[in-house]
KEKE-3310 file (N, C-alpha, C; in steps of 0.2 Angstrom, whole numbers, plus 5000, padded with zeros to 4 digits):
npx = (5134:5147:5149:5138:5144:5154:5153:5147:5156:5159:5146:5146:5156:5151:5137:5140:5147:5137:5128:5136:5138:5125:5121:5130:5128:5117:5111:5098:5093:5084:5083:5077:5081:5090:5084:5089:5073:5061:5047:5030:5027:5035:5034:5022:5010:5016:5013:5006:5009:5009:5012:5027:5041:5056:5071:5087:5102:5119:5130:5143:5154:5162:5171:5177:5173:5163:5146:5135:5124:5121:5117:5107:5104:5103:5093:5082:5081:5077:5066:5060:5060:5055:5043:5043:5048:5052:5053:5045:5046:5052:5056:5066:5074:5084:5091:5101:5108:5114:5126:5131:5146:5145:5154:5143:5134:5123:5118:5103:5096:5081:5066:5056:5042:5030:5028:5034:5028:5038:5035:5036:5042:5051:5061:5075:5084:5090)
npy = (4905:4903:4915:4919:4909:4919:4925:4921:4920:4930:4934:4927:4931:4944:4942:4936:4944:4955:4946:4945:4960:4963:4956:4963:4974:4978:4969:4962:4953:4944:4933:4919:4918:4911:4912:4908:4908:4908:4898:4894:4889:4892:4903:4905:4914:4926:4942:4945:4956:4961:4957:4960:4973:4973:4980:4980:4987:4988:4995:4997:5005:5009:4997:4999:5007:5004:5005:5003:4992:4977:4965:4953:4955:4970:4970:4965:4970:4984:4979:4978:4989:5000:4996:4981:4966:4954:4945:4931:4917:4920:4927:4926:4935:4941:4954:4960:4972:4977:4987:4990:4984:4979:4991:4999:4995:4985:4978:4969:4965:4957:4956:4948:4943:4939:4949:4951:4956:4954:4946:4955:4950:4943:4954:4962:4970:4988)
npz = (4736:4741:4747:4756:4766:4769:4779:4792:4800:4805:4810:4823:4832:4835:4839:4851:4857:4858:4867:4878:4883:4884:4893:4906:4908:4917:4930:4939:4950:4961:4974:4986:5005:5019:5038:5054:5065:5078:5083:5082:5093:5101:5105:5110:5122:5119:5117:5100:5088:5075:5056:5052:5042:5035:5028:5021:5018:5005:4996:4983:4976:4960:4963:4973:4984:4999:5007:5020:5030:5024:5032:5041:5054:5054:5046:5055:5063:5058:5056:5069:5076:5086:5088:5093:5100:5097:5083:5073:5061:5052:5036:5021:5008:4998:4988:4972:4963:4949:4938:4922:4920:4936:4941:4949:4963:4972:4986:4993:5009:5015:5024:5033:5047:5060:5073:5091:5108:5121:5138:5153:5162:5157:5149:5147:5162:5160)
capx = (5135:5155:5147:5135:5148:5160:5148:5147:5162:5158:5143:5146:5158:5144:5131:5143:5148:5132:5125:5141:5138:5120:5121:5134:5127:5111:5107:5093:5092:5081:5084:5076:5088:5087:5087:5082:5069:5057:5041:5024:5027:5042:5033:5016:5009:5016:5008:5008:5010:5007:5017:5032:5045:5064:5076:5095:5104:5124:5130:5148:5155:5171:5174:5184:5170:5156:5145:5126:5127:5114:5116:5100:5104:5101:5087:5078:5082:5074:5058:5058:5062:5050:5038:5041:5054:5057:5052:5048:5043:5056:5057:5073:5075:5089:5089:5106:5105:5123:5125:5140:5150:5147:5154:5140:5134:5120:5115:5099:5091:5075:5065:5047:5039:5028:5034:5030:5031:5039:5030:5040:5049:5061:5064:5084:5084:5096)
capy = (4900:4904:4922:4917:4906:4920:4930:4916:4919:4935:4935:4921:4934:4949:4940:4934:4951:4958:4943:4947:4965:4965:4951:4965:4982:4977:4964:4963:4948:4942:4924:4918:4916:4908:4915:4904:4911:4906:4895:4897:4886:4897:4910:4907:4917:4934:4948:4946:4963:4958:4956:4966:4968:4977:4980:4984:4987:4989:4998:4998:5011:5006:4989:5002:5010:4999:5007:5000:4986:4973:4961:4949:4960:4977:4970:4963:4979:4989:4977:4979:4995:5001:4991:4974:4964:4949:4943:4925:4913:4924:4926:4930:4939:4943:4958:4962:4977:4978:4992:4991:4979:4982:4998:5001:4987:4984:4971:4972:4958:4958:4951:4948:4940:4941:4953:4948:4959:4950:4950:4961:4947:4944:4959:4964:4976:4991)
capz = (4741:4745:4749:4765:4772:4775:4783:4797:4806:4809:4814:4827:4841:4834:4843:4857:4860:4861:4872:4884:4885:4887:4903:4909:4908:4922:4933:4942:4954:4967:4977:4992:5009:5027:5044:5059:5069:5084:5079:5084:5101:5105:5108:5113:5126:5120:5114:5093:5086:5066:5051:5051:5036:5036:5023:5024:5010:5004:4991:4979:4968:4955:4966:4979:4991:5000:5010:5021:5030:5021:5037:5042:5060:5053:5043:5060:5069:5056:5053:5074:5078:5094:5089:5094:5106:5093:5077:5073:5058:5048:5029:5019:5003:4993:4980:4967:4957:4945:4931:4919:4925:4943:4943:4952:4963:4975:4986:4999:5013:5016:5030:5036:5048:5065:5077:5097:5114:5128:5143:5154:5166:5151:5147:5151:5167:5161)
cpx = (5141:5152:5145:5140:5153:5157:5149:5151:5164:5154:5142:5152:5155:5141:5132:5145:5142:5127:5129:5138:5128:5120:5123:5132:5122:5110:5104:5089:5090:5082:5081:5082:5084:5088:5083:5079:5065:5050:5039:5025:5031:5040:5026:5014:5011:5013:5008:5008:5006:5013:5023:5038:5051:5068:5082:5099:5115:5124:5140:5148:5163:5174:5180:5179:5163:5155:5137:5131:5120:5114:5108:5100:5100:5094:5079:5076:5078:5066:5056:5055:5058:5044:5034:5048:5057:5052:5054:5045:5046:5056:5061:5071:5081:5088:5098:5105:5116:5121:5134:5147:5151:5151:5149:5135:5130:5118:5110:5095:5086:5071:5058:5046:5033:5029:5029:5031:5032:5038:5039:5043:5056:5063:5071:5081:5089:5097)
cpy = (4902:4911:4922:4913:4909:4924:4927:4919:4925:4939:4932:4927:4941:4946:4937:4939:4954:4955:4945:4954:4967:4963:4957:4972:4983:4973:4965:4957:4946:4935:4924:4913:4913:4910:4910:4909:4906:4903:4897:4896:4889:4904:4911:4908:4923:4937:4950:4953:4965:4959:4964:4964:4975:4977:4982:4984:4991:4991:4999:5001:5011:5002:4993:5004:5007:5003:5004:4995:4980:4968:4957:4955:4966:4976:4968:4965:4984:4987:4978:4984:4996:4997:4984:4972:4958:4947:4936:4925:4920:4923:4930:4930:4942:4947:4959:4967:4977:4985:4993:4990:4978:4988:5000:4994:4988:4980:4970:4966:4962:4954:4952:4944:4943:4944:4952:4955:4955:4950:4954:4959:4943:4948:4962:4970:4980:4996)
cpz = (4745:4748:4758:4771:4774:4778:4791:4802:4807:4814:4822:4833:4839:4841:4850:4860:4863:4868:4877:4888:4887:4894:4908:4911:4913:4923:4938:4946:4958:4970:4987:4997:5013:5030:5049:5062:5075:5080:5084:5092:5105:5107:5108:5120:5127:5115:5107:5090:5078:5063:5052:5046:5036:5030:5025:5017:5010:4997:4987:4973:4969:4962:4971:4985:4992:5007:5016:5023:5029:5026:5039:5049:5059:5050:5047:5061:5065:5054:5062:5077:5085:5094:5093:5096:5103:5088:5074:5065:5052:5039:5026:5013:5001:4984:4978:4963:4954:4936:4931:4924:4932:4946:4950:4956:4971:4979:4993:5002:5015:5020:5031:5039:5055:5070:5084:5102:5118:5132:5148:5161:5161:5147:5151:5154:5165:5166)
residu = (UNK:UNK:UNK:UNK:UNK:UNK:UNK:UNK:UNK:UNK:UNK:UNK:UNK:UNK:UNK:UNK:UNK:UNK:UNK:UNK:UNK:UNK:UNK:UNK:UNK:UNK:UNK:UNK:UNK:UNK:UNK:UNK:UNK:UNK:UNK:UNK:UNK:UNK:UNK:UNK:UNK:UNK:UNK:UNK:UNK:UNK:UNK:UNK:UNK:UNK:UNK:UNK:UNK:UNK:UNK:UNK:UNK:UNK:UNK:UNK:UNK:UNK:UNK:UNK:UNK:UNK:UNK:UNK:UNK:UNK:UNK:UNK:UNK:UNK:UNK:UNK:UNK:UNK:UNK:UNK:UNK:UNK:UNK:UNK:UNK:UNK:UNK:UNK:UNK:UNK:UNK:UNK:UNK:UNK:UNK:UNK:UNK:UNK:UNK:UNK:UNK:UNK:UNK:UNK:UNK:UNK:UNK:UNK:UNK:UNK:UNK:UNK:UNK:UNK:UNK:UNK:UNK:UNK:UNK:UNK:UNK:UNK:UNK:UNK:UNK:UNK)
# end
């Protein structure tokens, strides 16, 4: 009996270390965001395009060099591109990727929705 009980109180910051070090070595997190956009009513009578979807993505290495800009902006502009003059009824996404302690460190928006043309009296004259 005296035997097992001193085992205990070793294996109790064992199994605490391992749970620490496991959480820390990889995360891999997804979470839904918000972006306003334009409803259907705001933009009836132009030219629907179809679904369209964008990624942007940032990136950290040793908590000193961050590079990408994961902005809702870039994620807009890359679901628009030449295709389409705005993008409504919008849906945000949120990905993290972490390895070993964040040494190395991820973090990327992601966007979808309907993409419009504008008719071509609100289109900015340059």
């Amino acid at each position: 009996m005296q035997n097992s009980f001193r085992r205990v109180p070793f294996l109790i910051p064992l199994f605490s270390a391992i749970m620490f070090l496991t959480n820390c070595l990889y995360t891999n997190i997804k979470s839904p965001g918000w972006y306003y956009s334009q409803s259907y009513s705001d933009v009836r009578g132009m030219e629907p395009i179809g679904k369209l979807e964008g990624t942007s993505c940032g990136t950290s290495w040793l908590w000193a060099v961050y590079t990408g800009d994961e902005s809702y902006e870039a994620a807009v502009q890359n679901a628009i591109k030449d295709k389409a003059d705005l993008l409504f009824d919008v849906q945000t996404d949120y990905s993290y990727r972490s390895f070993l302690f964040a040494l190395y460190f991820e973090k990327c928006t992601r966007v979808s929705g309907i993409g419009v043309k504008l008719p071509q009296r609100l289109l900015k004259k340059e």
